[in-house]
N, C-alpha and C positions, 0 to 999 in steps of 0.2 A: 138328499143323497146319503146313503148308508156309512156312518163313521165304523169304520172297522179299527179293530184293537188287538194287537198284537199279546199274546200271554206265555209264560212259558211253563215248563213241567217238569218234575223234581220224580227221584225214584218214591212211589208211594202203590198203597195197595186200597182198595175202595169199594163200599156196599150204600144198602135201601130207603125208600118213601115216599108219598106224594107231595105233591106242593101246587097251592094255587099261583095264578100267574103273574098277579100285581100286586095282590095285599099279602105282606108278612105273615105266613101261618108260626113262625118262630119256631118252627121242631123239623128244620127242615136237615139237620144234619146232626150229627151225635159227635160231641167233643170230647177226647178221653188224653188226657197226660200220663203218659207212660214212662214209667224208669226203664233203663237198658236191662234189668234181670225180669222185664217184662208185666212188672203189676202197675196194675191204675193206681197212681194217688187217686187218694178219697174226694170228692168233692160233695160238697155241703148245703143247699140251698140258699140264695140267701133273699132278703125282702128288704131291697131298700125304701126309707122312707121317701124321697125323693124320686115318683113316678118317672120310668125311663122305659121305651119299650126295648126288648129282648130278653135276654136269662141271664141272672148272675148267680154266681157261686164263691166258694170260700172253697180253699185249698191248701192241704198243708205242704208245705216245702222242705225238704229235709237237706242240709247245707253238706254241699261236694257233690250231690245225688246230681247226675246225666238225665235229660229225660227229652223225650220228644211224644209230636203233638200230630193226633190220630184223628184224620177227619172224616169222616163219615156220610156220602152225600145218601139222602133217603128218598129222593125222587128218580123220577123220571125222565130228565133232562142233566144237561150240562150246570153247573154251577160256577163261577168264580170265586174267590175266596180270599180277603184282605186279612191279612194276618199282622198283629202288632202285640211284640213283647217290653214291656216295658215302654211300652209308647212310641216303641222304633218299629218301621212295616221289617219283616223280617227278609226280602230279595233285596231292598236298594237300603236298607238303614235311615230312611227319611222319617222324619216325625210324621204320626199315624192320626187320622181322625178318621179314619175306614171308611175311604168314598170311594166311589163306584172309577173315580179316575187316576188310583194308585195301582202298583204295581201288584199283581195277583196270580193266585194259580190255578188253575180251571184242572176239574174234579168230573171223571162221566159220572152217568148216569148209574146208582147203586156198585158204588165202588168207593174203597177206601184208601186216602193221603196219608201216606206217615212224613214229617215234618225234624226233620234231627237238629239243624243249626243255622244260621244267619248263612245268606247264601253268598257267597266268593266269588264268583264265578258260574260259566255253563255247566262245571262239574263239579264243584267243589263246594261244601258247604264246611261250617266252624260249630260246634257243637254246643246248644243250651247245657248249662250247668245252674244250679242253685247256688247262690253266691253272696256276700253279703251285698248294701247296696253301692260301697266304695270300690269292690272290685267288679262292679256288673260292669255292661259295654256301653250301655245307656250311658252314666255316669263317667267312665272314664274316657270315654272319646266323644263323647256327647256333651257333656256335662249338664245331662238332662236328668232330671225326677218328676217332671211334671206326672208321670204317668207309673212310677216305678213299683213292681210286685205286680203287674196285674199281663195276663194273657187274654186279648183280644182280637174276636172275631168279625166279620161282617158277609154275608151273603147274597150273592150276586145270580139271580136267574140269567140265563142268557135270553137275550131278547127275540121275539120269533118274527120274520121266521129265521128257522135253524139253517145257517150254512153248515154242512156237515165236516169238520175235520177229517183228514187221516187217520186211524188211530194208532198210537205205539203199539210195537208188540207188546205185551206181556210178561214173556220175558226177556228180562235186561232191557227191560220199558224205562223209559225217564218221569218227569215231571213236566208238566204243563204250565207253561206262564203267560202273562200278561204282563208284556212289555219287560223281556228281561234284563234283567240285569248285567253292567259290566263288572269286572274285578277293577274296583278302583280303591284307594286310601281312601279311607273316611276322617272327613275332616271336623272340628268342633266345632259347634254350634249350636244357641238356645238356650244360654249364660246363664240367663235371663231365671233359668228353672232349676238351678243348681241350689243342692242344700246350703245351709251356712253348717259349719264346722260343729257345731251343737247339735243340732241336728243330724250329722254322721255319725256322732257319736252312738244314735239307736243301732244303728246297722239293722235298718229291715231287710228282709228277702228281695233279692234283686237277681237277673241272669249273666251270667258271664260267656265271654267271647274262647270257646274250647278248642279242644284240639282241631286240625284238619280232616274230612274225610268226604270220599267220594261221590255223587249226588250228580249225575246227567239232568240238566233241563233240556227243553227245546220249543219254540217257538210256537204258535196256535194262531189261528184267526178265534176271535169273540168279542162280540158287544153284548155288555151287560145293559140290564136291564137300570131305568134311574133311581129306584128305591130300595133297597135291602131289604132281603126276604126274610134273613133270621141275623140277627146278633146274639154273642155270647161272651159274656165277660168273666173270668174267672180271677180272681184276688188272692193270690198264693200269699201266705204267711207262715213264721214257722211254730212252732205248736203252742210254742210258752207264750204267742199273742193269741192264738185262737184261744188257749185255755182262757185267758183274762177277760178274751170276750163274751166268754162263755158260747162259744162255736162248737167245741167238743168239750166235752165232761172229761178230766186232768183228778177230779179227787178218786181216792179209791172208794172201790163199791164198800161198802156196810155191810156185813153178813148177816144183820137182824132187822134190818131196813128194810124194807121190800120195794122194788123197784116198779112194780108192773103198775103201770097207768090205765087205771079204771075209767076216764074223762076223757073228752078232747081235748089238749093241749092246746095254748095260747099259740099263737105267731109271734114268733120274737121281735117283731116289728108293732105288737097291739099296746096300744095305749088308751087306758079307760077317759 
């Protein structure tokens, strides 16, 4: 018998691509972090040594800056979408390991999610901010770091065959979810992952619990599919860490230097 799954839907806008049906093609969607005056932060490639399948990136964070998260579905089909900032899903604030049986938000077919802040409520979401990591939400109602500074994805083909939804209008459309969320008090928990006071001391980039603002979801039938079709992990940090990583180049240019790369550069990951 068919488990069906309840999802819900947030005000967002959605585009293009295909995708096969069971195996991860991993480009199944396009991830962009937007500030509110509307430019992408940069994102960075990045190559961990520690084999993990999906995309990761390096990002830089700029502290006060508002931003929300613009999802891009590039198939043909329905998608789900497990979202976790700082290690929290971002509808119900539960600690995230992006499985097919959290709470999500179902994306059509070449069209694009904008994503603004932790969700409150059917209509109501609280806004991502750049923060240090003692004032993020994580941290202070969570008293979690397990996971802090990074934005995480997971992707959910819907499993076929397709029960066909409703679809919202368009305009003054909501968001789509899976298994929404109530307005409830979030309560502490996961002690366990909390810095020690030395450790706070760094203040990395973390998100904070922002203002109020307006955000209709509404309820969906979809069963995702049991293995994630793309993941995307992004690791926002603020710049004076990426400079030390050497993520972006922080020294000024040489004006007798000459910059232009005649070879292929190395992966910053290569070791002779």
């Amino acid at each position: 018998m068919m488990q069906k799954i309840f999802f819900i839907t947030l005000c967002m806008v959605i585009i293009p691509v295909l995708v096969c049906a069971h195996t991860g093609r991993w480009d199944i969607v396009d991830v962009r972090i937007v500030s509110d005056h509307g430019d992408e932060f940069t994102k960075y490639k990045a190559y961990p040594k520690i084999h993990q399948k999906g995309r990761y990136f390096f990002l830089e964070a700029v502290k006060g800056e508002r931003y929300s998260i613009q999802v891009t579905n590039k198939s043909d089909r329905r998608i789900g979408v497990v979202i976790a900032v700082d290690g929290r899903n971002i509808i119900d604030a539960k600690k995230s390991n992006l499985e097919r049986h959290e709470r999500m938000y179902i994306i059509n077919s070449y069209e694009t999610s904008t994503f603004e802040g932790w969700r409150t409520s059917m209509d109501t979401t609280n806004r991502f901010y750049f923060t240090g990591q003692s004032d993020s939400y994580a941290e202070k109602v969570f008293s979690d770091a397990s996971a802090m500074g990074t934005i995480a994805l997971a992707v959910y083909m819907e499993k076929f065959p397709e029960v066909m939804p409703e679809i919202a209008p368009r305009i003054g459309g909501s968001s789509q979810m899976k298994n929404a969320p109530t307005a409830s008090a979030p309560q502490a928990m996961d002690k366990s992952y909390s810095f020690s006071g030395e450790q706070k001391k760094s203040e990395q980039a973390g998100t904070g619990f922002g203002e109020t603002t307006h955000s209709q979801a509404r309820m969906v039938q979809f069963e995702p599919e049991h293995i994630a079709a793309d993941r995307i992990v992004l690791k926002y940090e603020w710049r004076s860490k990426l400079c030390k990583k050497g993520i972006i180049n922080c020294n000024p240019k040489n004006r007798f230097w000459p910059d232009n790369q005649k070879f292929a550069p190395y992966p910053r990951d290569f070791e002779e």
